[in-house]
C-alpha positions, 0 to 999 in steps of 0.5 A, spaced: 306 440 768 303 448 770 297 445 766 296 439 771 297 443 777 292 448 775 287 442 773 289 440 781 287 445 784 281 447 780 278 440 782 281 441 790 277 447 790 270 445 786 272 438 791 272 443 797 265 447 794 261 440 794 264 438 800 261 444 804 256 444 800 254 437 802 256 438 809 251 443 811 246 439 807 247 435 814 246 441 818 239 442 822 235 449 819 235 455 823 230 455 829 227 460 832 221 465 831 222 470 825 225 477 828 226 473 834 234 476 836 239 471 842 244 476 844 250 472 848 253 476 853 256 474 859 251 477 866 256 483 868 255 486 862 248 486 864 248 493 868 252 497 862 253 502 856 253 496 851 247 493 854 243 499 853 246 500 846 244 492 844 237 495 847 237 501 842 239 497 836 236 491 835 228 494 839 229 500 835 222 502 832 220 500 825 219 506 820 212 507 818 209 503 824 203 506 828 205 502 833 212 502 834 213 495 833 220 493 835 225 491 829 226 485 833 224 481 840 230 480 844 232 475 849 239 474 852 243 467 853 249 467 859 255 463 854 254 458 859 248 456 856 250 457 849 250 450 848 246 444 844 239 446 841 240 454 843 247 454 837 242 453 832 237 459 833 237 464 827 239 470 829 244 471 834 249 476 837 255 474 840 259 479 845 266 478 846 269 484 852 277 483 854 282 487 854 286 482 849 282 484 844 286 491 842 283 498 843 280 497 835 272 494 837 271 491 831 264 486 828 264 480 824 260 476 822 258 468 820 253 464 816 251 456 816 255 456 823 252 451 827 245 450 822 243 451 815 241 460 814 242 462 821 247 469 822 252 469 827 254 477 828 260 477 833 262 484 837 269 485 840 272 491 843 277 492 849 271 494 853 263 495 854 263 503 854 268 504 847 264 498 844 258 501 845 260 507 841 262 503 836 256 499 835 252 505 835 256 507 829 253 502 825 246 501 828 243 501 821 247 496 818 247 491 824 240 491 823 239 490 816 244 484 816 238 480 821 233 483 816 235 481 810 236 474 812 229 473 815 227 475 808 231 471 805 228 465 810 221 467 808 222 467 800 226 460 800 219 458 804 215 461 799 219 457 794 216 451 797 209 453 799 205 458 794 199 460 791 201 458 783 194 458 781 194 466 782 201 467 780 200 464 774 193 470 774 198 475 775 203 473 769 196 474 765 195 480 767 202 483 768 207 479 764 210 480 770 212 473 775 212 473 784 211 468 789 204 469 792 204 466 799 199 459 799 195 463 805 193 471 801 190 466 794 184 469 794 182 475 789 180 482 791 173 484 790 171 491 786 178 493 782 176 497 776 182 495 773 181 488 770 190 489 768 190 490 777 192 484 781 190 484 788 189 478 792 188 478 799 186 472 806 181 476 806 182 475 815 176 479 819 181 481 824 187 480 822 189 481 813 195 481 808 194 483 801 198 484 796 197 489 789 201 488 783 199 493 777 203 497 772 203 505 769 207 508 763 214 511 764 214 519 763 219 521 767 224 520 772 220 523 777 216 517 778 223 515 782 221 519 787 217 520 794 212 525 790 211 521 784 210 514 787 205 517 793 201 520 787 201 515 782 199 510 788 194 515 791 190 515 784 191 507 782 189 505 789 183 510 789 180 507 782 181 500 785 181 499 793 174 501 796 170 500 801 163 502 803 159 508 801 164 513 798 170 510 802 177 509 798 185 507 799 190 513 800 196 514 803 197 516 810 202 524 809 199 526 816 202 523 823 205 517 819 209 520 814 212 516 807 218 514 805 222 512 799 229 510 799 233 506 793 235 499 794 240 494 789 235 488 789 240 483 784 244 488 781 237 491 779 234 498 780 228 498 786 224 504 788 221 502 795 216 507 799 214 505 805 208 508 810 201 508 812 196 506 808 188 509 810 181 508 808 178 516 805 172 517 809 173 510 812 176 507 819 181 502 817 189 503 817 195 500 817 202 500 814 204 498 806 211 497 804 212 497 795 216 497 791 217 500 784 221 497 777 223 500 771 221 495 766 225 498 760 222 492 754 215 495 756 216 503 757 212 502 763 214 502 772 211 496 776 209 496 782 209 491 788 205 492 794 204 489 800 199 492 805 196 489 812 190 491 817 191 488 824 187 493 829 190 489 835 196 485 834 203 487 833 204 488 825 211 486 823 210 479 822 206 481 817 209 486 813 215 483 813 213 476 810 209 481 805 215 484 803 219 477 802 213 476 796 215 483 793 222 482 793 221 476 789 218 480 783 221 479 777 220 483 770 220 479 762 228 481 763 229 479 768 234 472 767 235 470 774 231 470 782 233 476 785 237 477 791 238 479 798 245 481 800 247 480 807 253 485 808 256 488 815 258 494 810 258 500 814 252 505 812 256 511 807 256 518 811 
């Protein structure tokens, strides 16, 4: 009898998974422009401490930008017209003041709501002054949510519109494999490296490129902020030219790099983040890269994806040039990576 119950109860459950499953196969897809972010909060609120909070977190300027490109456009919908089309919007924030809620602000958050990859962060607090601390406190987190999800957005797009023909070159090249946007399909010109990938739009006005190449493991010191900068400021040196003498190096003087360590799929990620320039040239612009220890071959990858846009903003671009890095996978790789979405609060 205990067995057939646990065979019910297993069959309600994968019933119940198919069930949701099925359900939002019927939902619409997300709308909304990418890094474009709807706040739902009532009008009184407007002329407050949260408002200015909500402004400072979401609009916070992008790391290694020269512009100061804002994390997010922001746009705000009175919860009366939080109705019909406007719930299907990607991201949103939803904000809940009433003394009903106790003297604990606290933040939640809701996927597949109301559409298929939308994020609903919800924020309630007995009133705007004690939420706004409170939401200050996780600033970082609450825009990493938003972040990761727009990734997410952009790598299920490079599933179904991306360049094969190049990604098998760089499987040829680096015995490695990632998603290779449709539009940047065209090689780069001049590599003295035959082993060096690069294809770019190849856009007068307006480029995204991406690089992929490979160096030899010798220490842990390539993990650092250091290391990458100088073994990326020497391959790129070799590959990325420009007219006369000009060459690609990386920008250490206003702008200054950063690494961090990220978890990508339960694996290792190195990520260096900065301005890139042209030695003895005139074009800059930002690059975001990441760095994987590939333990069958003794060797570090790299994945670089870098833009130049002289008049126009620049986060659209490096951020859906991020999206193809993160979907890099080395020869033990056994699975897509992937991009968790937590509220996890950042560690002091």
């Amino acid at each position: 009898m205990k067995h057939l119950i646990s065979i019910f109860t297993v069959a309600l459950a994968l019933l119940s998974s198919c069930t949701q499953e099925a359900s939002k196969s019927f939902m619409p897809e997300a709308t909304g422009a990418p890094y474009d972010l709807y706040i739902v909060m009532p009008e009184t609120l407007k002329e407050t401490p949260l408002n200015d909070s909500l402004h400072a977190i979401f609009e916070y300027p992008m790391e290694c930008t020269p512009n100061g490109d804002e994390y997010f456009y922001v746009s705000f919908i009175l919860p009366e017209h939080f109705k019909r089309n406007i719930r299907t919007l990607g991201n949103i924030v939803m904000i809940d003041v009433n003394p009903e809620n106790g003297s604990d602000p606290h933040v939640t958050m809701e996927r597949d709501k109301y559409a298929r990859n939308q994020v609903i962060v919800k924020m309630y607090g007995p009133d705007d002054q004690t939420l706004a601390d409170y939401i200050m406190q996780l600033q970082e987190g609450l825009r990493n949510v938003f972040v990761k999800a727009e990734i997410k957005r952009a790598m299920q797009k490079l599933e179904e519109d991306n360049a094969l023909q190049q990604a098998d070159r760089l499987m040829k090249l680096q015995n490695v494999s990632m998603l290779i946007p449709f539009a940047i399909r065209k090689p780069g010109r001049g590599a003295a490296d035959s082993t060096f990938f690069w294809v770019t739009d190849d856009y007068m006005d307006k480029q995204s490129h991406l690089v992929v190449y490979s160096v030899p493991y010798t220490d842990a010191k390539i993990f650092s902020l250091e290391g990458a900068v100088a073994v990326r400021d020497s391959v790129m040196k070799a590959n990325i030219k420009g007219n006369s003498d000009s060459y690609m190096t990386t920008n250490k003087r206003i702008i200054l790099p950063e690494y961090k360590a990220l978890n990508v799929g339960g694996k290792y990620v190195g990520e260096l983040r900065g301005m890139w320039r042209m030695e003895n040239g005139l074009m800059a612009g930002p690059f975001v890269c990441h760095m994987r220890l590939d333990e069958l071959n003794r060797r570090v990858v790299f994945a670089e994806g870098f833009c130049y846009a002289p008049n126009d903003g620049k986060r659209r671009l490096i951020r859906n040039l991020e999206a193809s890095v993160y979907t890099l996978k080395l020869p033990s790789d056994n699975m897509i990576s992937e991009v968790e979405i937590t509220l996890d609060q950042p560690a002091d």
